[in-house]
C-alpha positions as CSV (number, residue, x, y, z in Angstrom):
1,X,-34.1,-28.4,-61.5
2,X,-35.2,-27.8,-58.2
3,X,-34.6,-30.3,-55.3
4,X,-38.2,-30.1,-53.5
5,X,-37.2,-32.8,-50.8
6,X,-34.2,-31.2,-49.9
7,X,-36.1,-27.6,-49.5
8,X,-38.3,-29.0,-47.2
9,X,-35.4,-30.4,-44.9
10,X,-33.5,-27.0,-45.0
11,X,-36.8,-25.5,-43.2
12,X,-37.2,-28.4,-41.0
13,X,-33.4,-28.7,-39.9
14,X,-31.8,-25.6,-41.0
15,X,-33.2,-23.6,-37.6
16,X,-32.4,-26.6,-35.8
17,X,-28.5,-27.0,-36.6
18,X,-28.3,-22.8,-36.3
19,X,-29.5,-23.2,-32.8
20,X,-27.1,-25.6,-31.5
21,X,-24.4,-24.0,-34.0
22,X,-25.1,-20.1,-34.8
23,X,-23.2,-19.3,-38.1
24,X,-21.7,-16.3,-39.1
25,X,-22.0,-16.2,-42.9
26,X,-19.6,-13.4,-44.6
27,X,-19.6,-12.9,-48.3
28,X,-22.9,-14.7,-49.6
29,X,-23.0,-12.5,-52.1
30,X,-19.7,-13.7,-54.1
31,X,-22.1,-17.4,-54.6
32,X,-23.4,-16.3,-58.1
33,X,-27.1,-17.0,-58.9
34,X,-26.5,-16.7,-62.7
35,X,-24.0,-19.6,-63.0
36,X,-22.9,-22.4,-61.6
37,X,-19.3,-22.5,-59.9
38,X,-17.7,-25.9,-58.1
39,X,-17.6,-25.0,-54.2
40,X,-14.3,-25.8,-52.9
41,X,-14.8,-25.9,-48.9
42,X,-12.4,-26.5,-46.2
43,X,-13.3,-30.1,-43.9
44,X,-12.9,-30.6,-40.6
45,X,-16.1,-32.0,-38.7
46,X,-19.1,-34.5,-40.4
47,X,-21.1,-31.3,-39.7
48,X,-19.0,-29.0,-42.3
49,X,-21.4,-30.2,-45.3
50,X,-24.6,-29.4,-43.0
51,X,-23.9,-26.2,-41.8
52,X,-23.0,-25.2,-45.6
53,X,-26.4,-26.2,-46.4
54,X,-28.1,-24.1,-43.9
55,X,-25.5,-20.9,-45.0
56,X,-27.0,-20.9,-48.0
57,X,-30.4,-19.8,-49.6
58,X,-32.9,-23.4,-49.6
59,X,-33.4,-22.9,-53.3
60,X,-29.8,-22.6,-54.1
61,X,-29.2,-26.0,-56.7
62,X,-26.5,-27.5,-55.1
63,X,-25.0,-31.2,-55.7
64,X,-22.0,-32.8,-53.2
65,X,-19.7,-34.9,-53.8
66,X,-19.0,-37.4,-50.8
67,X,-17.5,-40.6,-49.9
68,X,-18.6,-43.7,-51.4
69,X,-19.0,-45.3,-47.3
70,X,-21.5,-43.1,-46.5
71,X,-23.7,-44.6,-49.4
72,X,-23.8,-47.9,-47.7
73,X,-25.2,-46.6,-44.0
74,X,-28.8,-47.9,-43.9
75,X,-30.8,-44.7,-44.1
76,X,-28.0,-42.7,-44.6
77,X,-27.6,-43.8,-48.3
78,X,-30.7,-43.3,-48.8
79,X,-31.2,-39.6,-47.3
80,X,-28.1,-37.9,-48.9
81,X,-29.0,-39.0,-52.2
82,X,-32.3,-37.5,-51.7
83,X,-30.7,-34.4,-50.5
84,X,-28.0,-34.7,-53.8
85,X,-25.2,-36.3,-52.9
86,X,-23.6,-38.8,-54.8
87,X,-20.9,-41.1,-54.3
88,X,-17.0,-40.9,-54.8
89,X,-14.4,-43.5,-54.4
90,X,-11.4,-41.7,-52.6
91,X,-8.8,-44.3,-53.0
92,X,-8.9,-44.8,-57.0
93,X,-9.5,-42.5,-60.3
94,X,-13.7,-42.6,-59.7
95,X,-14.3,-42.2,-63.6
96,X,-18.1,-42.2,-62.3
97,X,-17.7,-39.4,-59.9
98,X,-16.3,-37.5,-62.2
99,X,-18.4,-37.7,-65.1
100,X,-20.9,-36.9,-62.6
101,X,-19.4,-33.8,-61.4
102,X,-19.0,-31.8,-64.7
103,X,-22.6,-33.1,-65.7
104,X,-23.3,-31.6,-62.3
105,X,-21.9,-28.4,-63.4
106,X,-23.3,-28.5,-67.0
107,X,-26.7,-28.5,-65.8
108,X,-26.5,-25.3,-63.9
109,X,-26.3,-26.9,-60.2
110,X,-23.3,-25.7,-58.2
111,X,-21.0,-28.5,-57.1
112,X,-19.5,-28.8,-53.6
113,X,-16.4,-30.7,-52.9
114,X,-13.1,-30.9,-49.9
115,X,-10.4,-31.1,-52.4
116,X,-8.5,-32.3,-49.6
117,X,-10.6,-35.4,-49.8
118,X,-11.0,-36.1,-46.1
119,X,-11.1,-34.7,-42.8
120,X,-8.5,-32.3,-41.8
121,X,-7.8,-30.9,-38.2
122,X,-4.6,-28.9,-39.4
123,X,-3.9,-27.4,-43.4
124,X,-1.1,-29.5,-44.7
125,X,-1.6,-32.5,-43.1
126,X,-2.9,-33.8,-46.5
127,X,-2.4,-33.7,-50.3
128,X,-4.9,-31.7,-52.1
129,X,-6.8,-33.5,-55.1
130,X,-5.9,-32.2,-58.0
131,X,-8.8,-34.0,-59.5
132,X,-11.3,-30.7,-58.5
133,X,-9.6,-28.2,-60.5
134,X,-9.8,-30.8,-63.6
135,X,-13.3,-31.1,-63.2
136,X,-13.5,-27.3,-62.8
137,X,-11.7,-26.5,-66.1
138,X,-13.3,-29.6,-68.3
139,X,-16.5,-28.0,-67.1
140,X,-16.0,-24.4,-67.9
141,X,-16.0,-23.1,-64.4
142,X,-14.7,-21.5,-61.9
143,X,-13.6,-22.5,-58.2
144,X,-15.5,-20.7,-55.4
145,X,-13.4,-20.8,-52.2
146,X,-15.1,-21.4,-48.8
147,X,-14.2,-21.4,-45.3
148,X,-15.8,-23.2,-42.6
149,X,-14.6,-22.2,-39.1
150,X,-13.2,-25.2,-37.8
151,X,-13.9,-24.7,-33.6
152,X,-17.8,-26.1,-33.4
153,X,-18.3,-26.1,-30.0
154,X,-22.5,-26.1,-29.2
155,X,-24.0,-22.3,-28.8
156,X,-20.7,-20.7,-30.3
157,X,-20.6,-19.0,-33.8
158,X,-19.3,-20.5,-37.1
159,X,-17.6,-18.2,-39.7
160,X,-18.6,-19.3,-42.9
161,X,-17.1,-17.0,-45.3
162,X,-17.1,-17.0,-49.0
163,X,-14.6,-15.7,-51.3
164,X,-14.5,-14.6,-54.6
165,X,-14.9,-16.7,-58.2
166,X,-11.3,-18.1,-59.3
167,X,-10.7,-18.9,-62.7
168,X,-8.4,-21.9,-63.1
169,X,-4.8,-20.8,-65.1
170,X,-4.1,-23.9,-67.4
171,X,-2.7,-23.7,-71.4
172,X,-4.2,-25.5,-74.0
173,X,-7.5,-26.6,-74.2
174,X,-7.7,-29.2,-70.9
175,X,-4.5,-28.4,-69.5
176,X,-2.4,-30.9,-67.6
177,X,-1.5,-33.2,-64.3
178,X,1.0,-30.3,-62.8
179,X,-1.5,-27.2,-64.0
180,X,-4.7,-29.3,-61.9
181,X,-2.5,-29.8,-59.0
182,X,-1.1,-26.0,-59.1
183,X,-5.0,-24.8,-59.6
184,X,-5.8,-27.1,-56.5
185,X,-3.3,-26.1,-54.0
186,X,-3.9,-22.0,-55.0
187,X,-7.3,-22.6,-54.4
188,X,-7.7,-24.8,-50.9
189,X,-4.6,-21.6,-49.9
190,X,-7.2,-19.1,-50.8
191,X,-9.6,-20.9,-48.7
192,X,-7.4,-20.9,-45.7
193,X,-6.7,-18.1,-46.2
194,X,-10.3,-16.7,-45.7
195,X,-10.2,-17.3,-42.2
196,X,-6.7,-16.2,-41.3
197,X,-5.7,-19.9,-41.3
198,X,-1.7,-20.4,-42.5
């Protein structure tokens, strides 16, 4: 289903945040249009979910998965879940969340989420969720890796650069703890890896 509100904000804010931050999108065409896939994105600026938005076609169904805090913000709350966010609870097991992720993915919208779960300035500083490539596989998709460059200074280019479709490697039907965390980790290393970052 088509998000009409947040089409209307990609035209009126989209030019706006490319101005102040032109973006150089690389491999658009690996985002499949025929199926949904859960976007796995490197985080390191509040902007990274923006600029993501404006990389991508307006009509692209898209649903984001962010912090519960933001939900509370006057205004703010109100605005993201217009645009299709909804809330997570970082520090617990958000049953919630992630019943609303794979229902997310069932309906055909692609899902974004950091699997590192916060801000990062430098890879490794933080765990990796292992939660996002159990949502991946319970849904019956696959991880789409994307990098975000992670300089933003005003009037210089972003890389955005998309990978290629991984399929998650698990054994028996929902596979386990150690399979999600492996399946995390390979895929926030591919995403790294995207824009030469070690």
């Amino acid at each position: 289903m088509r998000n009409r509100f947040y089409e209307v904000m990609w035209v009126i804010f989209s030019p706006i945040f490319r101005l102040f931050h032109p973006l150089d999108v690389q491999g658009l065409e690996n985002l499949p249009t025929d199926r949904p896939v859960l976007i796995c994105v490197n985080h390191s600026h509040a902007l990274d979910p923006i600029l993501l938005a404006a990389a991508m076609p307006k009509t692209t169904m898209t649903q984001i998965m962010a912090k519960k805090q933001l939900f509370k913000i006057p205004v703010i709350g109100w605005l993201i879940t217009k645009l299709g966010a909804f809330p997570v609870d970082r520090g617990h097991s958000d049953i919630n969340a992630v019943k609303k992720s794979i229902q997310c993915l069932k309906d055909g919208c692609h899902l974004v989420i950091f699997p590192e779960g916060t801000r990062v300035s430098k890879p490794g500083q933080v765990s990796v969720k292992g939660g996002v490539a159990m949502i991946a596989i319970r849904s019956g998709v696959e991880l789409l890796p994307v990098f975000i460059g992670m300089d933003k200074k005003a009037f210089h280019k972003v890389p955005i650069i998309f990978g290629k479709p991984y399929s998650p490697q698990y054994t028996g039907r929902r596979g386990t703890a150690e399979e999600y965390q492996a399946n995390a980790d390979e895929i926030m290393q591919q995403v790294y890896a995207l824009g030469g970052v070690k």
